[in-house]
C-alpha positions in Angstrom: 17.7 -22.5 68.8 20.0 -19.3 69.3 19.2 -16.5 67.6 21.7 -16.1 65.1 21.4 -19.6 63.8 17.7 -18.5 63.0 18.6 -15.2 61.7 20.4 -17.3 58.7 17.7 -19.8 58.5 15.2 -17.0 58.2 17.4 -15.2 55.6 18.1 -18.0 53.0 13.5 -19.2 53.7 13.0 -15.7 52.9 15.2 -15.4 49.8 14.4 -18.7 48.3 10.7 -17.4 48.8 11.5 -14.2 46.4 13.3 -16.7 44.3 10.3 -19.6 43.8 8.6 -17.9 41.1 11.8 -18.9 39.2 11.7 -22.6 39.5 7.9 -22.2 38.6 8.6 -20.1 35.5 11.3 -23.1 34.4 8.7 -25.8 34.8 6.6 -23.9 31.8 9.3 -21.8 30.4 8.8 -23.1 26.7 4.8 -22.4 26.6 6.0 -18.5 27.8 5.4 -15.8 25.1 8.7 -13.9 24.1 7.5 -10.7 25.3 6.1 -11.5 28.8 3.1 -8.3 30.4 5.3 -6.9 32.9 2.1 -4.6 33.9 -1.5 -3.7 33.8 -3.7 -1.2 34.2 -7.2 -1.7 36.1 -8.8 -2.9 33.0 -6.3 -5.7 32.4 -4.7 -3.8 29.4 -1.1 -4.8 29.7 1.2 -1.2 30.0 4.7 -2.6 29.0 6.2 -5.9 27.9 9.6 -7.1 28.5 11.4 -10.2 27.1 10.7 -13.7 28.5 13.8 -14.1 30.1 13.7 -10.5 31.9 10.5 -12.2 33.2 11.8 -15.2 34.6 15.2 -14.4 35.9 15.9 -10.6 36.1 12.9 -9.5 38.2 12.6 -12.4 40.7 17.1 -12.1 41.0 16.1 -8.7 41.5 13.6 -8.9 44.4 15.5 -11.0 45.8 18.6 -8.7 46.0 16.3 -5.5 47.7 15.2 -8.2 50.0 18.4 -9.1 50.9 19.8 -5.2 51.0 16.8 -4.2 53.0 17.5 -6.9 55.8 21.5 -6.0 55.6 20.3 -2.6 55.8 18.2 -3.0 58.9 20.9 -5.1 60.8 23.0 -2.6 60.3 21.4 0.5 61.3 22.9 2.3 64.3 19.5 3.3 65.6 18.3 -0.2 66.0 19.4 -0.6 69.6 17.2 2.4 70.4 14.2 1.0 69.4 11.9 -0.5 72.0 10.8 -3.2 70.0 12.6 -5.5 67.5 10.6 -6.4 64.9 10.1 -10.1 64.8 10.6 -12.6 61.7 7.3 -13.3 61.3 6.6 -9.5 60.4 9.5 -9.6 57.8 8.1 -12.8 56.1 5.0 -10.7 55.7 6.4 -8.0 53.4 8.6 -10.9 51.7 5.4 -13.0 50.4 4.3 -9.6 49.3 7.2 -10.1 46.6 5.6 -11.6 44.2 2.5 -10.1 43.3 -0.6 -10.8 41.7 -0.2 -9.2 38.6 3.8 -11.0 38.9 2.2 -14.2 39.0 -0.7 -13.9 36.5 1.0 -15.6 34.0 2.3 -18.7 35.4 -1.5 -19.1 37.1 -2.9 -18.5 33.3 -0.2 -21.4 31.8 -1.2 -23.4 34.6 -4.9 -23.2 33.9 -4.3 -23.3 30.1 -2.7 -26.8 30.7 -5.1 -28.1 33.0 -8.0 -27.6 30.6 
């Protein structure tokens, strides 16, 4: 497989990675509070709320759009050539699964157990 024809397959994987908690969020969307924790502190105390839909669409649309400016970014940087070593995909899909964080994800993982019990 050429290389550029897995440099797009790589970049729409990555994306729809940052973009899964959204299907996920839809499945249970209704059960959702209206004011969704957006973060916690170390005892579990949640800092600042945001609306549900923030929750669901905004901050995975937005990951996804510094994931997308980062790689565009990073093809495009006139130093690239100079560097001895290219990093490889499977170093980029490292910092993308780190998208969507624990404390991003504790709620759907809470609805899911809720509904399982």
């Amino acid at each position: 497989m050429n290389t550029n024809k897995r440099d797009k397959r790589f970049v729409f994987l990555s994306t729809i990675i940052c973009l899964l908690p959204v299907a996920l969020y839809l499945i249970v969307y209704d059960q959702l509070p209206e004011q969704m924790g957006m973060q916690w502190d170390l005892e579990g105390n949640v800092n600042w709320y945001a609306p549900r839909a923030v929750a669901v669409f905004a901050v995975p649309f937005t990951l996804a759009l510094i994931h997308l400016a980062t790689i565009l970014i990073r093809r495009n940087d006139p130093k690239r050539e100079n560097t001895a070593q290219r990093r490889n995909n499977s170093q980029e899909v490292s910092y993308v699964l780190s998208f969507p964080s624990d404390s991003y994800m504790l709620p759907i993982v809470k609805l899911m157990r809720h509904a399982a019990s």
